[in-house]
C-alpha positions as CSV (number, residue, x, y, z in Angstrom):
1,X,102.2,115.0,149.1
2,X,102.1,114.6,144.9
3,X,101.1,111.1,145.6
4,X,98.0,111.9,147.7
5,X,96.8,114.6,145.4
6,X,97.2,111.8,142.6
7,X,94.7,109.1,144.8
8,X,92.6,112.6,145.3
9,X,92.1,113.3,141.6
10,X,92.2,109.6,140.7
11,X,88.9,109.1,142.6
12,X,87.3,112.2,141.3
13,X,87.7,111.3,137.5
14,X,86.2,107.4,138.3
15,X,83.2,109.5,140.0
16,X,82.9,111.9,136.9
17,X,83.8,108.9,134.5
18,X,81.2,106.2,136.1
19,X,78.6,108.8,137.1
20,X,78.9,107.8,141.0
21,X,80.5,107.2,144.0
22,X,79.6,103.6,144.7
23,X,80.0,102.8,140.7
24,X,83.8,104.5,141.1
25,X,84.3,102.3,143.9
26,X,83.8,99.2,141.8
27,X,85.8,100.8,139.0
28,X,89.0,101.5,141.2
29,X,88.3,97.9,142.9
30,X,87.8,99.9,146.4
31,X,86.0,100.3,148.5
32,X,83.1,103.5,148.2
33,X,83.8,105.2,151.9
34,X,87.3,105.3,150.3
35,X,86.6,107.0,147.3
36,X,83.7,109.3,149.2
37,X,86.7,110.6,151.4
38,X,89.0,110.7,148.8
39,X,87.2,113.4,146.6
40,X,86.0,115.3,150.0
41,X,89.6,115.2,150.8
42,X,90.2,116.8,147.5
43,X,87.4,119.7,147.8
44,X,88.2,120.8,150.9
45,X,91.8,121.2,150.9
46,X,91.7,123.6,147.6
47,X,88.0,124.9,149.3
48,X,86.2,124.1,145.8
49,X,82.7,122.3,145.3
50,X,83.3,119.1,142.3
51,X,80.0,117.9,143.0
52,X,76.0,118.4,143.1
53,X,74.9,115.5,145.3
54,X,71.4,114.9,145.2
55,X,71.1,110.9,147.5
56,X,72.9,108.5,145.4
57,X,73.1,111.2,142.0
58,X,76.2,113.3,141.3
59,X,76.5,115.8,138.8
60,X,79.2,117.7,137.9
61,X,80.0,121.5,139.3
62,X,80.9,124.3,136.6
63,X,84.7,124.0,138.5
64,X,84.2,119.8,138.6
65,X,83.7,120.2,134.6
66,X,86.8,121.8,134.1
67,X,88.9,119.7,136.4
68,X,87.1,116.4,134.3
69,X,88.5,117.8,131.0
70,X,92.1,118.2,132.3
71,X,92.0,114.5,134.2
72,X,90.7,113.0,131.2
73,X,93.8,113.5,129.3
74,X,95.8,112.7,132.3
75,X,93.9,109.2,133.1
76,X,93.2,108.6,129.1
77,X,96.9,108.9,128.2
78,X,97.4,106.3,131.1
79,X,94.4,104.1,130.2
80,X,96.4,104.1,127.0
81,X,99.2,103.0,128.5
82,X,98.2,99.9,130.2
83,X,96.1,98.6,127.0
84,X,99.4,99.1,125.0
85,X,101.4,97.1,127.4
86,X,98.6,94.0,128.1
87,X,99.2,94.1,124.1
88,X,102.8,93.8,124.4
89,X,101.9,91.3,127.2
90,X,99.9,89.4,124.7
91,X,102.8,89.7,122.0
92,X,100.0,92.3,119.9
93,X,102.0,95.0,119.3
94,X,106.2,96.1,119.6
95,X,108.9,95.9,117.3
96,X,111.9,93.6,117.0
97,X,115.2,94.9,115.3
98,X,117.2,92.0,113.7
99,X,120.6,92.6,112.5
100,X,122.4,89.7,110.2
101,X,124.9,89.4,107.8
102,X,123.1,87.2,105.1
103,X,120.4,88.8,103.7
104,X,118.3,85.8,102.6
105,X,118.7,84.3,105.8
106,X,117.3,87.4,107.6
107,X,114.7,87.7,105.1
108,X,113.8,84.0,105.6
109,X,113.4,84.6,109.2
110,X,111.7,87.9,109.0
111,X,108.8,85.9,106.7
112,X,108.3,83.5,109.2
113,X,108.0,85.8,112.0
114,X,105.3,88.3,110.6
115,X,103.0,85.4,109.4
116,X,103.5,83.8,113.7
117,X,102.9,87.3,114.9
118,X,101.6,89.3,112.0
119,X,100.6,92.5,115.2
120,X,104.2,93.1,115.5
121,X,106.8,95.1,113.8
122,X,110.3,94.0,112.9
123,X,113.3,95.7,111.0
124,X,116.1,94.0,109.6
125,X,119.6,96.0,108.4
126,X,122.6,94.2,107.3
127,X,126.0,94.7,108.2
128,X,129.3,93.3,108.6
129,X,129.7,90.9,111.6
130,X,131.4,93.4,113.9
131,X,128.3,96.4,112.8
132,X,126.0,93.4,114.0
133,X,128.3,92.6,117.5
134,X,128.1,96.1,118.1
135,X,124.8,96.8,117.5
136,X,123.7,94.3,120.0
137,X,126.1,96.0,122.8
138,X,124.9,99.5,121.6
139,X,121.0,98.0,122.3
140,X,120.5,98.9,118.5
141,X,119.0,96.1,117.6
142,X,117.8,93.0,119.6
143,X,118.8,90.2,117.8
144,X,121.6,89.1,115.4
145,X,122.4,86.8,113.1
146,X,125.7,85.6,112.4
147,X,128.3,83.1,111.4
148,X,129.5,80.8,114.1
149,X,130.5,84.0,116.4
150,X,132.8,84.2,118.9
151,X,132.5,83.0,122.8
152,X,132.1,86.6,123.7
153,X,130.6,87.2,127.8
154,X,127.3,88.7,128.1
155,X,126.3,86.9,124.4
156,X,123.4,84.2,124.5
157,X,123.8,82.4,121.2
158,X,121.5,79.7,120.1
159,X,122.4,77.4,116.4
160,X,119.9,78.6,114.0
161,X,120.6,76.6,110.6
162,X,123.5,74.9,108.5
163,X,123.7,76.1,104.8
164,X,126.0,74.5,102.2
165,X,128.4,76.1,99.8
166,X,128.5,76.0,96.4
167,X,129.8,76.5,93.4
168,X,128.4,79.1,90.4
169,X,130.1,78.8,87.4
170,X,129.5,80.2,83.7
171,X,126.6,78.1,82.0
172,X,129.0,77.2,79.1
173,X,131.5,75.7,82.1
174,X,132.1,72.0,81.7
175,X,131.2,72.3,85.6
176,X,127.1,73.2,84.4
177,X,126.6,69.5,82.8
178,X,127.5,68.3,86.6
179,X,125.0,67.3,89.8
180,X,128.4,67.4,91.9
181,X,131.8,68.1,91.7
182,X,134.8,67.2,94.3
183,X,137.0,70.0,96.0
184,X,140.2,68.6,94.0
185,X,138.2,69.7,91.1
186,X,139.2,73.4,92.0
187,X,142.8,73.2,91.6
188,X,143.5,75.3,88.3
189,X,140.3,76.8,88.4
190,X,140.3,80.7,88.1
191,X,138.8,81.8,91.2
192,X,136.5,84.8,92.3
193,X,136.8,84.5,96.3
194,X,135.4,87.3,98.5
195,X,137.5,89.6,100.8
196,X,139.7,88.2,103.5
197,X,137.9,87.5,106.9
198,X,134.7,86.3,104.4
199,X,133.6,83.2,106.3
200,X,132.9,81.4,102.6
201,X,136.2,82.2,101.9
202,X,137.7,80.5,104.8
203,X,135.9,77.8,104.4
204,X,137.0,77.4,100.4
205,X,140.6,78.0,101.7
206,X,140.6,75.4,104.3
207,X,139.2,72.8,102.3
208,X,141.3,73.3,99.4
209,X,144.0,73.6,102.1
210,X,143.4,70.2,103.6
211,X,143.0,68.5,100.2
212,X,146.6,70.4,98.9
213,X,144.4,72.0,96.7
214,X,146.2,75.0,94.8
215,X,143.4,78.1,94.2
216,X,144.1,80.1,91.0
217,X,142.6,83.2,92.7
218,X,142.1,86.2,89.6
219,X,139.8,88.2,91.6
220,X,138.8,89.6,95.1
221,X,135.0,91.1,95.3
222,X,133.6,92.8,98.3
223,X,129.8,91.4,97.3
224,X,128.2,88.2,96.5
225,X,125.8,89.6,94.5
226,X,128.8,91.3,92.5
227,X,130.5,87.9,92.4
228,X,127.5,86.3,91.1
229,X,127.3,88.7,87.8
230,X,131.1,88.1,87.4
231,X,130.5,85.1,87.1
232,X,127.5,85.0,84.8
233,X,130.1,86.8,82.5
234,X,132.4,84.4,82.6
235,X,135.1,86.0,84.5
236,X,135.6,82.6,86.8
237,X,134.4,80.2,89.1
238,X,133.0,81.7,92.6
239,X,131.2,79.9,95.9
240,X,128.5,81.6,98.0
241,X,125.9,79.3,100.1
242,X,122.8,78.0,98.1
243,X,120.4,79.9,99.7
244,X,122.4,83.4,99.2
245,X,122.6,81.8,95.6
246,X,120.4,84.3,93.2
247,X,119.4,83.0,90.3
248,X,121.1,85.0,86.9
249,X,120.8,84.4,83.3
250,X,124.2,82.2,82.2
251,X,124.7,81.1,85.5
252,X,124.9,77.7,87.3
253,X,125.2,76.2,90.3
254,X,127.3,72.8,90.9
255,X,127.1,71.0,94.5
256,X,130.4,70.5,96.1
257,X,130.8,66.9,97.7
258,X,132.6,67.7,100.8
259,X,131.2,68.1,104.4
260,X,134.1,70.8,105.3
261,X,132.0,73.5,102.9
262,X,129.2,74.7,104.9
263,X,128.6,77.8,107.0
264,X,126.6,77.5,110.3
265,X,124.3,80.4,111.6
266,X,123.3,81.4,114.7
267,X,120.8,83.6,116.7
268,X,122.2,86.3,119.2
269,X,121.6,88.3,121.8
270,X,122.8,90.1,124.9
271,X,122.3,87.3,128.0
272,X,120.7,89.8,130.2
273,X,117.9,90.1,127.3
274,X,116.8,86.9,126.4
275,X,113.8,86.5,128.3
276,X,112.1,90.1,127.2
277,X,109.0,88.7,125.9
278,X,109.5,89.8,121.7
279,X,112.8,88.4,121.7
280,X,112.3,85.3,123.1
281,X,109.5,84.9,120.5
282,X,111.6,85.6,117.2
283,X,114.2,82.8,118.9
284,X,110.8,80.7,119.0
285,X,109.9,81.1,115.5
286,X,113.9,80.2,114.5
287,X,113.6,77.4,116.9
288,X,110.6,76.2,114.7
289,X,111.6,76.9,111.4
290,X,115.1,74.8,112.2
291,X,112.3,71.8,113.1
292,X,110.7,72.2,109.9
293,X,114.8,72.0,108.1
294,X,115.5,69.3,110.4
295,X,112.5,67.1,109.6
């Protein structure tokens, strides 16, 4: 029965809204009998007058001005409601939560985004790569970044961009008068690596590792950025990718000639959302901006 009363009062606000029956009609995209019916429907079942009809005019009753005050709220909040979702439709308004675990590769991202869809909303936090995995199966964020992650069910993963490790070393390093330097260059170096299960760190230790390259590891640091100032203040050599690379006073950074150091990133999310509308237009943007590297 809630569902008639709703068709009921529906047609009496587009009479009270439009100023008419046949003006409703068009309004609702009915036809007017329906709506005439409709709001006599509606008067005589609570035995209350809406409308003064004089031929084709209507005019409001003291008890149809009351009723129109109420149902505008009611049919304003849900006029509201369809003009914010043919915005969502139209990608105009919504928000996209990104979680990563670089950063300037986020940051990067997030750029590109707001000038594409500059309407929309997006938040980035950055976490560890099991905060991010989680985050995604939690739905508390839509969209991740990460590290070559693992074949995990339910996870739609698309290759965002390659970056390429390097090395930072003190500016008074015979490394800083360099363009390049080889991976068997490391050996005897003193070393600042980043924690075990750092995917830079891996990638140092495998290299060095197939080149029987023996690390001189003096320090462990939880933090690029802390790695970076370590180094600055010539407390060793350390490796971060050249885009997470931050540019300090005594510091310099030295290519490394070996295809083995780079980290690959890619874009994530749960399979079953890929298609929702904002999601699939930040994996748009990434899509272009990996173009723009490529070309």
């Amino acid at each position: 029965m809630f569902h008639q009363y709703y068709k009921w009062i529906r047609c009496f606000h587009a009479v009270a809204k439009t100023g008419g029956f046949t003006t409703a009609a068009r309004y609702l995209h009915i036809g007017q009998p329906t709506v005439t019916d409709q709001v006599k429907a509606l008067e005589e079942r609570f035995n209350v007058e809406l409308f003064l009809r004089s031929g084709r005019a209507v005019r409001l009753t003291a008890a149809g001005e009351q009723l129109y005050a109420i149902t505008q709220g009611l049919f304003g909040q849900e006029e509201e409601a369809m003009q914010f979702l043919q915005r969502a439709h139209k990608l105009r308004t919504g928000l996209v939560r990104v979680g990563a675990v670089s950063p300037p590769i986020a940051l990067e991202l997030a750029r590109s985004f707001k000038r594409s869809h500059a309407g929309l909303d997006l938040t980035v936090s950055i976490g560890s790569e099991a905060s991010t995995l989680s985050g995604l199966q939690d739905f508390d964020i839509d969209v991740g970044i990460l590290v070559e992650p693992p074949e995990i069910e339910g996870l739609h993963q698309v290759p965002y961009r390659v970056e390429r490790i390097v090395a930072v070393v003190p500016a008074k390093h015979p490394w800083a008068k360099k363009r390049t330097i080889a991976t068997r260059d490391i050996a005897g170096e003193p070393v600042i690596l980043r924690e075990p299960g750092s995917k830079t760190r891996h990638r140092v230790e495998r290299a060095c590792a197939q080149q029987s390259v023996q690390m001189n590891c003096v320090m462990e640091i939880n933090s690029r950025e802390a790695i970076l100032h370590a180094v600055a203040n010539g407390m060793g050599v350390g490796f971060v990718t050249q885009i997470e690379c931050i540019p300090l006073p005594g510091l310099k950074v030295v290519e490394i000639d070996d295809a083995e150091l780079s980290i690959s990133y890619s874009l994530c999310c749960l399979a079953v959302r890929k298609d929702r509308p904002l999601i699939r237009a930040l994996f748009d943007v990434a899509q272009q901006d990996d173009d723009k590297t490529a070309d």
